[in-house]
N, C-alpha and C positions, 0 to 999 in steps of 0.2 A: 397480531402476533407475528405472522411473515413479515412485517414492516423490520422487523428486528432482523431481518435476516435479506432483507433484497437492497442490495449497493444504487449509492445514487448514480455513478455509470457504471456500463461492463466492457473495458476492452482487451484488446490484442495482447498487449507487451505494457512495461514501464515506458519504451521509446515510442509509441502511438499515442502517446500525449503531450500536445502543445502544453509548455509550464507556463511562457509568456503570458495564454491566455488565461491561466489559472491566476497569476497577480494582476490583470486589468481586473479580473473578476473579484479582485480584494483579499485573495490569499497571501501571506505573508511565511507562510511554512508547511511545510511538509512532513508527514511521520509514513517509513519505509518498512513493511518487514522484509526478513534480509532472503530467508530459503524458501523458495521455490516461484517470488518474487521477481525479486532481481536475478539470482543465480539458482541452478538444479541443488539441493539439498545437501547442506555440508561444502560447499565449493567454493573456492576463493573469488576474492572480487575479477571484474577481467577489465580490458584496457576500454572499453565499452562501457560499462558501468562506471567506472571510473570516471570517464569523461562526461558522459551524465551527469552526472553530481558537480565536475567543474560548472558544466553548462548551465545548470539548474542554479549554482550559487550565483554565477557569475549576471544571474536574471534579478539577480534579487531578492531571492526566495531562502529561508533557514531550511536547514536538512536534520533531520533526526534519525536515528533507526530504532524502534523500539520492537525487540524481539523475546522469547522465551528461550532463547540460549545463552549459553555461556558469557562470560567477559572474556575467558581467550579467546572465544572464536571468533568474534568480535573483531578484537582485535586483530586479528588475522587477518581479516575480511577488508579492516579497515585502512589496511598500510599505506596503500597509496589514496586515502580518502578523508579528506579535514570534514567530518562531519562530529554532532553531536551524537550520543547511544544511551539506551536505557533498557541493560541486558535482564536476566531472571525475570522477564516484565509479572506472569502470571498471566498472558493475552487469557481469555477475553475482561479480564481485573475490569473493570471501567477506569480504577486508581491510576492503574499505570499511566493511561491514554491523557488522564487528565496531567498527571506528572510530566509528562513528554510535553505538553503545552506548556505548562508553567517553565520548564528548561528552556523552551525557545523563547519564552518572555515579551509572547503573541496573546491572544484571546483564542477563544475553542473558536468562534467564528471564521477566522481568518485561517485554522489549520484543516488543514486536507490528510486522509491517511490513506496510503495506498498497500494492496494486502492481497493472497492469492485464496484465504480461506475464510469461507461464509459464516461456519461456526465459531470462527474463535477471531478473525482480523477483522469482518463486517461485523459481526455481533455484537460487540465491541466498542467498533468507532457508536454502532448506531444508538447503543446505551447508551451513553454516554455525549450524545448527542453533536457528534463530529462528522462532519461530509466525507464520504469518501467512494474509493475506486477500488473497485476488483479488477483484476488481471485473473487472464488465462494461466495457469499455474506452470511453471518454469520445469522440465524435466531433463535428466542427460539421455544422449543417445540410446542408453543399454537399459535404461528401466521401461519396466512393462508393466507390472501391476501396480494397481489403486487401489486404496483400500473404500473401507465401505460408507467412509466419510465423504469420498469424490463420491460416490453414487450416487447420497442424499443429495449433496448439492447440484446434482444434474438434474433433477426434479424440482429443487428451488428454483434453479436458475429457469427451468422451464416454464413455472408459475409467474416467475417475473416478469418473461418474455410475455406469456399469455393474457397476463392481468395490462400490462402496460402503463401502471398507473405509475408505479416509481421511479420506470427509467427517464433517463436524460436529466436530472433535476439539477444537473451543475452548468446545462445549454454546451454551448460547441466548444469544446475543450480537445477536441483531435485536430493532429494534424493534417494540413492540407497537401495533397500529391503535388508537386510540381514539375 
């Protein structure tokens, strides 16, 4: 049952991962959620993210965002971003995730999902049987409290740590210091 719930890696940021070596490794596309993700909750894209996404396409990888918010916000998010979106998803649906695949016009194999929440963005990919990556969750300067959803996942993530059996299953996928 935790299998359902521990990400095949755990890192830093969205920018702590080589994309390059996510397509030597046969990935073809990408599925993003957008808050707390990539940016603190409700926040527009920044000139960082932005370039990421140039970076990431320009590798050769398809971009998607498939989120439980709006289509304005969305769009919002998205202005200075040529990416694919599949907003009201219903995370953790399995439908949606599989949907997101089919829009990139990949196979679930070659799609990667990256996601900052264990219950609803891992849960999810993992149903559904899609590889993916948690991030450290994204917050603005001025928030302070978590609710009691980050608490449980502090104890998953510690089982994860503890058990060792699931992490690394995508192999070396960070970047290298230079």
């Amino acid at each position: 049952m935790f299998s359902l719930l521990f990400p095949y890696e755990y890192v830093d940021s969205v920018f702590s991962i080589d994309y390059k070596k996510l397509l030597q490794k046969g990935y073809k596309g990408i599925i993003f959620d957008i808050d707390m993700t990539l940016v603190p909750h409700g926040a527009d894209s920044t000139a960082e993210i932005d370039s990421l996404f140039k970076s990431i396409q320009a590798a050769g990888l398809k971009t998607l965002l498939l989120t439980n918010n709006s289509e304005e916000r969305v769009k919002r998010f998205i202005r200075n971003i040529d990416t694919l979106y599949l907003c009201d998803a219903q995370k953790p649906n399995p439908e949606c995730y599989l949907k997101a695949v089919e829009m990139m016009g990949i196979r679930k194999n070659e799609t990667l999902f990256i996601g900052d929440q264990i219950f609803i963005d891992i849960y999810g990919a993992n149903k559904c049987g899609i590889a993916n990556i948690l991030v450290k969750y994204v917050t603005a300067e001025v928030e302070t409290k978590i609710g009691i959803r980050r608490n449980l996942e502090k104890i998953i993530l510690a089982l994860y740590r503890i058990t060792g059996i699931y992490q690394h299953r995508l192999g070396d996928i960070l970047k290298t210091e230079r």
